[in-house]
C-alpha positions as a Python dict, from the first residue, in 0.01 Angstrom:
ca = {
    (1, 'X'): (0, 0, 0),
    (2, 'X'): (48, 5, -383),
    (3, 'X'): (-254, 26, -619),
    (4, 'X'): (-341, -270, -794),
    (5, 'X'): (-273, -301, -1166),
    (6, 'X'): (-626, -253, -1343),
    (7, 'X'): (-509, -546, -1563),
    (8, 'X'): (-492, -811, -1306),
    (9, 'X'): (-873, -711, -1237),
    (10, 'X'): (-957, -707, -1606),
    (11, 'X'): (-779, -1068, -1649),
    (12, 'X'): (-938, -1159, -1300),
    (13, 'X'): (-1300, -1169, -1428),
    (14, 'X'): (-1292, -1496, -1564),
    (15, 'X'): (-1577, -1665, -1685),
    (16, 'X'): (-1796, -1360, -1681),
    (17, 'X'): (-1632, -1169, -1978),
    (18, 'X'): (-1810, -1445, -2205),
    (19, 'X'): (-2119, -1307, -2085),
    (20, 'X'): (-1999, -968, -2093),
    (21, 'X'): (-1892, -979, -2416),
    (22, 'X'): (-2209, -1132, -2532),
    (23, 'X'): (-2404, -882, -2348),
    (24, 'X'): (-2218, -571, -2466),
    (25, 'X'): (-2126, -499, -2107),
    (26, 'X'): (-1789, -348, -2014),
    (27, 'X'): (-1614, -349, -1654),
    (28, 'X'): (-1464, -26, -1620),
    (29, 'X'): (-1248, -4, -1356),
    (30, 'X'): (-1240, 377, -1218),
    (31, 'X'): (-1006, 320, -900),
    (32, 'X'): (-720, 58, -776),
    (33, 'X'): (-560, 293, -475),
    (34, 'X'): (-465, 85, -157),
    (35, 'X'): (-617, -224, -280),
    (36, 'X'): (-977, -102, -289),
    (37, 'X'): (-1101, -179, -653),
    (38, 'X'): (-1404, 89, -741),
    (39, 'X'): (-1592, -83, -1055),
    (40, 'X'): (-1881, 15, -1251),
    (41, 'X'): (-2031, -276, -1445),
    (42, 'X'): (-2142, -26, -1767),
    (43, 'X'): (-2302, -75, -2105),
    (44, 'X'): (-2554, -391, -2170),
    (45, 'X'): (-2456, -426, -1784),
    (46, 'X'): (-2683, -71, -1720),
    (47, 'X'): (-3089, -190, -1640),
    (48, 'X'): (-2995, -571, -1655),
    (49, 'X'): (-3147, -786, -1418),
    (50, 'X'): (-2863, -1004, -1418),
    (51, 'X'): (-2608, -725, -1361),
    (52, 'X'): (-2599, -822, -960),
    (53, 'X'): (-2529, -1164, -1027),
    (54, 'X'): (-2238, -1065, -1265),
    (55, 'X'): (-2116, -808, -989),
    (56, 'X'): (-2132, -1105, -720),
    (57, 'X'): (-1915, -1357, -931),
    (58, 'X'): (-1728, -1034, -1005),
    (59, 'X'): (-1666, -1020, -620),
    (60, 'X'): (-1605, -1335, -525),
    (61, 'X'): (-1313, -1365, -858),
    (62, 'X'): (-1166, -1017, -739),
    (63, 'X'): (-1165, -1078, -381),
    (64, 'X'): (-945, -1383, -391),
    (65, 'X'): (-633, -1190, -509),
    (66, 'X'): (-378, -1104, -286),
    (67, 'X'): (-348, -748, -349),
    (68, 'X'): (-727, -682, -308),
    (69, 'X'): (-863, -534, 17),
    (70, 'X'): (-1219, -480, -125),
    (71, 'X'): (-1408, -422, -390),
    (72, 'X'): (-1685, -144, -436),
    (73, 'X'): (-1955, -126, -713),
    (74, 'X'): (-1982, 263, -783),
    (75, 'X'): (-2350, 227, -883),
    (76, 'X'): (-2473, -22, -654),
    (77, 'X'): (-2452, -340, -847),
    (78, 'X'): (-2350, -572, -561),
    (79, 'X'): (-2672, -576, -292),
    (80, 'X'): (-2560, -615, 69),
    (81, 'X'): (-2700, -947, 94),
    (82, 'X'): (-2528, -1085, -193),
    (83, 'X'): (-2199, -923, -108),
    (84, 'X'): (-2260, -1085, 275),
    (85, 'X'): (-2295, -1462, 144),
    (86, 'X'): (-1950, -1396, -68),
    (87, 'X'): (-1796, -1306, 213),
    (88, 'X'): (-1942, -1577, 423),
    (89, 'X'): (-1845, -1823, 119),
    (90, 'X'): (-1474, -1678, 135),
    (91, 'X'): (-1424, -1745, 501),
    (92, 'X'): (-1536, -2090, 520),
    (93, 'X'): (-1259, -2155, 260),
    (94, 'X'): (-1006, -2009, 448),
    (95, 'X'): (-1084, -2182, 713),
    (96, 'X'): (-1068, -2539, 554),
}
């Protein structure tokens, strides 16, 4: 399987780069091989309490692309839990 262009995820964010942006926090995507996308969420993203929100709508955005087999936070950002009810939230809309 190719990698995925680091672009697409870039343009994929959506409506969080506002807050990024705001927020001095950068997405920097370190890996795109076989359609596993390894993020960090850096900068004003680093001690924010907010940064595992951002990394869930991250998540959900990312994981709705074709070429994307999963997506892994390097530094933890996305809590089990969270990452859990995204999938959940995924399924029931392929099922519908």
């Amino acid at each position: 399987m190719a990698d995925v262009d680091p672009q697409l995820i870039l343009d994929s964010v959506g409506p969080v780069q506002a807050v990024l942006d705001a927020h001095d926090g950068v997405v920097d995507v370190k890996d795109t091989s076989n359609g596993i996308i390894m993020l960090g969420l850096e900068g004003g993203c680093t001690g924010c309490s907010s940064t595992p929100m951002t990394a869930m709508q991250i998540y959900y955005a990312l994981m709705k692309l074709e070429p994307v087999n999963d997506v892994i936070f390097v530094n933890g950002e996305l809590p089990a839990y969270m990452r859990q009810f995204i999938d959940d939230k995924l399924n029931l809309e392929d099922s519908d």
